[in-house]
N, C-alpha and C positions, 0 to 999 in steps of 0.2 A: 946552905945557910940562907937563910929567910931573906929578903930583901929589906931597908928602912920603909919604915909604913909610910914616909912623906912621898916615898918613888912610886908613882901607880901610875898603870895606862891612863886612857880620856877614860876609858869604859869603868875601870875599879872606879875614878872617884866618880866618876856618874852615878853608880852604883851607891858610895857611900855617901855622895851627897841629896842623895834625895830619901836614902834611912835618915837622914838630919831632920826630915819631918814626922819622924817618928816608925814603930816596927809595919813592917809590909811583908805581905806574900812575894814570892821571884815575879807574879803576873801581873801584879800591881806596880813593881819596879818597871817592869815589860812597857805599863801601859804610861805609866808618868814618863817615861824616857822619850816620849812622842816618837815612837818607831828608831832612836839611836841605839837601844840596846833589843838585840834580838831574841824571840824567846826560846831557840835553841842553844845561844849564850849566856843567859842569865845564870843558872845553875852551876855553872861551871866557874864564871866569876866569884858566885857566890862560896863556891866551893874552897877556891881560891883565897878566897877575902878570911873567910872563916879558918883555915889554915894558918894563915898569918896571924890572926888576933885581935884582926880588926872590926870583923863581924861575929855574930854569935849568935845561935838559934833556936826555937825551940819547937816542939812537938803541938801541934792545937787538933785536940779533939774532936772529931765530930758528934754530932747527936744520932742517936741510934734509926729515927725516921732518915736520914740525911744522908747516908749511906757513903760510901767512900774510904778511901785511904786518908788517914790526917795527916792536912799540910803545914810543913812548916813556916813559922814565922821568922824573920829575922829584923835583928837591931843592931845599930852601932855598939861599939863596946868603948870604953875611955882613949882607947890606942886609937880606934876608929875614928875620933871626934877628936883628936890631937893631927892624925894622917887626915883629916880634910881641912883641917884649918893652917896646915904644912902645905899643901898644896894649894891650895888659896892664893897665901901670899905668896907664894914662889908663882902664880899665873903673875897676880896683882904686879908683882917687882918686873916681870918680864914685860908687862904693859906700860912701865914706868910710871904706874899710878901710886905704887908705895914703896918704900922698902931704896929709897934714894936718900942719898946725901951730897 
């Protein structure tokens, strides 16, 4: 059984918070993470995420001078962008900066 999308390591929403600025390669995720997500972990995360339903991806072509295998792209999906802003305030409340009465 899948886990709630609000429950993620540091790394998933690391992961899904920084697809919050839009769709990235895993090595662009690599590079924006400043060295906290490793690039033998990315893919796997991703793999992860995308299983759940909280990422989702697609196929990008290359051009025929360009040569290579085509890498995927990935993007937050609505679950995606609901599970980081789940986990958001659940940091936020634990800092007792919101989420008090």
């Amino acid at each position: 059984m899948p886990r709630d999308a609000s429950h993620c390591s540091r790394a998933e929403a690391e992961v899904l918070a920084l697809l919050r600025q839009g769709e990235k390669f895993g090595l662009e995720l690599v590079e924006g993470s400043g060295g906290r997500i490793k690039r033998g972990s990315v893919y796997v995360l991703l793999g992860r995420l995308e299983e759940r339903g909280l990422v989702a991806s697609r196929s990008e072509e290359r051009a025929a001078h360009e040569g290579g295998l085509p890498r995927r792209r990935y993007r937050l999906t609505a679950l995606g962008r609901r599970a980081v802003a789940a986990w958001e305030e659940n940091v936020l409340r634990l800092l007792g900066v919101r989420g008090t009465t």
